[in-house]
C-alpha positions in Angstrom: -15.8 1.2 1.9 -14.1 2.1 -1.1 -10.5 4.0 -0.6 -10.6 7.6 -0.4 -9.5 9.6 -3.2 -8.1 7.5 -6.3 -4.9 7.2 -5.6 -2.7 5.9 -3.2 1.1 6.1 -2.0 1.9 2.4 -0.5 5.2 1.6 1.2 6.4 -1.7 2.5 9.5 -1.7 5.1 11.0 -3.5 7.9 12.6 -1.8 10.8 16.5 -2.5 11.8 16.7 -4.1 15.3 16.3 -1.0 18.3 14.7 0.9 15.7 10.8 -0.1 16.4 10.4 2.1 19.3 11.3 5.2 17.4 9.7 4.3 14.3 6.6 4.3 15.8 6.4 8.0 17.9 8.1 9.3 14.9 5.4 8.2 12.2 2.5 8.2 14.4 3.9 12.4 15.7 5.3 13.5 13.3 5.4 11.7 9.9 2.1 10.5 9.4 0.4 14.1 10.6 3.1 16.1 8.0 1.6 13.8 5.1 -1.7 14.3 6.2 -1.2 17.7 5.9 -0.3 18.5 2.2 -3.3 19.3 0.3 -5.2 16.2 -1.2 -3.7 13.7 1.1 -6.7 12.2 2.5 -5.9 9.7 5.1 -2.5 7.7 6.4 -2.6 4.3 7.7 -0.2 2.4 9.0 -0.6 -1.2 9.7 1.6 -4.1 11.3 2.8 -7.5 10.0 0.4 -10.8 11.3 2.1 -12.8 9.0 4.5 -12.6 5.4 7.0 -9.5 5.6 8.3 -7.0 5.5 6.9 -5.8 9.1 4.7 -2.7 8.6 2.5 -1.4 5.5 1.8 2.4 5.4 -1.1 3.4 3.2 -1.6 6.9 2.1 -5.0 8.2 0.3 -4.9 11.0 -2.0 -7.2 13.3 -4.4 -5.8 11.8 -7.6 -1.9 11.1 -9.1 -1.6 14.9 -9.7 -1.1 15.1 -5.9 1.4 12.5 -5.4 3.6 14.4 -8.3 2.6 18.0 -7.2 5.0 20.7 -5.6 4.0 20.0 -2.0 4.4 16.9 -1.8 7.9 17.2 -3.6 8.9 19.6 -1.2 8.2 17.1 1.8 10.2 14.3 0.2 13.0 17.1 -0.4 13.4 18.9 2.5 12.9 15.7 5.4 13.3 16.7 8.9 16.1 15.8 11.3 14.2 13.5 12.8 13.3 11.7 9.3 16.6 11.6 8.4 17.0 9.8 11.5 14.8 7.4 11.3 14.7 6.3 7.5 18.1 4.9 8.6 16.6 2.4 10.1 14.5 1.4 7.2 15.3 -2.3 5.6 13.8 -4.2 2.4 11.7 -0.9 1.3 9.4 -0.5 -1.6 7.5 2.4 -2.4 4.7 2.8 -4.9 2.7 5.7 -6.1 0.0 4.2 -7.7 -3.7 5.0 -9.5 -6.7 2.9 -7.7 -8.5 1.6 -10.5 -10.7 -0.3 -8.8 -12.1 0.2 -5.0 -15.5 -1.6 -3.0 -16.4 -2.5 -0.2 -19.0 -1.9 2.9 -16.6 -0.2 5.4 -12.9 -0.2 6.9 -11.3 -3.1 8.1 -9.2 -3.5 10.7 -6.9 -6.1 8.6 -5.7 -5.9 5.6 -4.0 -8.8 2.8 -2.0 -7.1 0.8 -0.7 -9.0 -2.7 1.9 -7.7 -5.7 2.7 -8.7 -8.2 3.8 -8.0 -12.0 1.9 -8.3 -15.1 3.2 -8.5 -18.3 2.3 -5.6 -21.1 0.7 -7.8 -23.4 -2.1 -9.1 -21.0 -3.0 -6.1 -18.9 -6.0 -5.6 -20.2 -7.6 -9.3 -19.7 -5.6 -9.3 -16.2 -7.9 -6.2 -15.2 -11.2 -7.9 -15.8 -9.9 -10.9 -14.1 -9.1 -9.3 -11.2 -12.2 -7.1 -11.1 -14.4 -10.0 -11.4 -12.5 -12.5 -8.7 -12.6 -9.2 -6.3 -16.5 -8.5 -6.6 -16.5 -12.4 -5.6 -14.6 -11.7 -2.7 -16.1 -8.3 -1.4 -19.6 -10.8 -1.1 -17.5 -13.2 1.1 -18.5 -13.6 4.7 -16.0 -10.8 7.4 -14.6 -8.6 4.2 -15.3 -5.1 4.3 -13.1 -4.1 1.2 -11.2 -5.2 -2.0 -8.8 -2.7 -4.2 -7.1 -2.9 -7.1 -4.4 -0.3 -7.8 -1.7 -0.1 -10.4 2.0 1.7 -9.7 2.9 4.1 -12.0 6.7 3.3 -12.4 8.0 6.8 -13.2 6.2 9.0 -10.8 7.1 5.7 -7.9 10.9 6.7 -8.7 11.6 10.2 -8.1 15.0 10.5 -6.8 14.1 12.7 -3.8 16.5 13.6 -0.5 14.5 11.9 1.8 14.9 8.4 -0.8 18.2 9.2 -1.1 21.1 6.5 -0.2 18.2 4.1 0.6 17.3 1.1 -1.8 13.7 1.6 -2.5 12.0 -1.3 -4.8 8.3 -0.1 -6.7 5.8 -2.6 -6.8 3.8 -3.0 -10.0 0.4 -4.3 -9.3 -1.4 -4.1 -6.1 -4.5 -5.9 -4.4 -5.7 -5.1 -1.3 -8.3 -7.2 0.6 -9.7 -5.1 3.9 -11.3 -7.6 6.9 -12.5 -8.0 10.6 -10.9 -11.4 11.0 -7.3 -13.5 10.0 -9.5 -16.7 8.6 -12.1 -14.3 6.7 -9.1 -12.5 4.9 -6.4 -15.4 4.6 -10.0 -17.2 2.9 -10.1 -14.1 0.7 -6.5 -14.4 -0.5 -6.9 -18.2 -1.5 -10.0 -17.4 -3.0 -7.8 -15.0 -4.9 -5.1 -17.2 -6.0 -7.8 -19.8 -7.5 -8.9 -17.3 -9.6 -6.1 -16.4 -10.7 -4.4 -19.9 -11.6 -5.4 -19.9 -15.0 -3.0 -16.5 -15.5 0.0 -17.1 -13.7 1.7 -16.7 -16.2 1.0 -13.2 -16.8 1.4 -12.2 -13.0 4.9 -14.2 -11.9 4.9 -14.3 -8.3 2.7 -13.2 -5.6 4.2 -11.4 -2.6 1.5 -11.6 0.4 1.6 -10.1 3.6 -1.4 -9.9 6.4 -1.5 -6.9 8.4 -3.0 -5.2 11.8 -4.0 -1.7 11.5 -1.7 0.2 14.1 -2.7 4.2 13.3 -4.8 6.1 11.2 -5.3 9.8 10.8 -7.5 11.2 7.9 -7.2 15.2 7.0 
């Protein structure tokens, strides 16, 4: 199934040690439901380390980019609850990008999901896109994958100085893949499948920072 929307909000982060128990009742009571709930967010998933890091993946669906930079969702970020505040303490090794989907497929929703970033220089973008594109509608005809997603960060709109990002060190990824599955060797086949194709421009992309993740909570609008 393709992701909802056509654009996304993905955030990478560990948790400090006795932080776990809170994160979770917090994102899956309060946080998640309060994204949700702005108009043109679409759907919030969070999703837990199998293996790479950091430990958890939350991926938000929205309408378009207009939403992600809109009033209501700047009002969120600027006035964070008590219990935020709280709890983004206990963030470690962040990033944070608010990115277009420029490509999206797939038969349905997996239950795991590769994620890959990576940079790609200004001068090769454009060939990068059909590469990717093409080794992706290779993969979404691969045996136990259910969806494959390209989406792009876009670096200003990813960097908003807000009061809930405040005092926290929040890296912005540039180019995203996701690859959405039923089972590890399906999807771990998927990103090596991935990487073949995309020997010929390492170059271009620099290196590849992988992580496979178990979907934990989901909540759509």
């Amino acid at each position: 199934m393709t992701l909802l929307g056509t654009a996304i909000v993905a955030i990478w982060n560990g948790i400090a040690p006795g932080g776990v128990d809170n994160f979770i009742e917090w994102h899956n009571r309060e946080h998640i439901p309060e994204r949700v709930a702005i108009p043109g967010f679409l759907r919030g998933r969070r999703y837990e380390a199998i293996h790479g890091s950091p430990a958890y993946f939350t991926l938000y669906e929205a309408t378009d980019t207009a939403v992600l930079q809109g009033q209501p969702y700047l009002d969120r970020l600027n006035a964070p609850t008590e219990w935020t505040r709280r709890s983004t303490k206990d963030f470690t090794d962040t990033s944070r990008g608010v990115c277009e989907t420029v490509h999206s497929s797939g038969c349905g929703d997996g239950g795991l999901l590769l994620t890959l970033r990576f940079d790609a220089g200004p001068d090769q973008q454009g060939t990068l896109r059909n590469a990717i594109r093409a080794a992706l509608r290779e993969i979404e005809a691969m045996p136990g994958i259910s969806g494959v997603h390209l989406c792009i960060a876009d670096q200003g709109a990813s960097g908003i100085e807000t009061a809930e990002r405040k005092g926290r060190a929040v890296g912005v990824p540039n180019w995203i893949v996701l690859i959405e599955g039923g089972s590890t060797d399906p999807v771990d086949a998927a990103g090596e499948t991935f990487a073949t194709a995309m020997a010929d421009h390492a170059d271009a992309i620099g290196p590849v920072d992988s992580g496979l993740y178990r979907l934990q909570f989901s909540l759509s609008e």
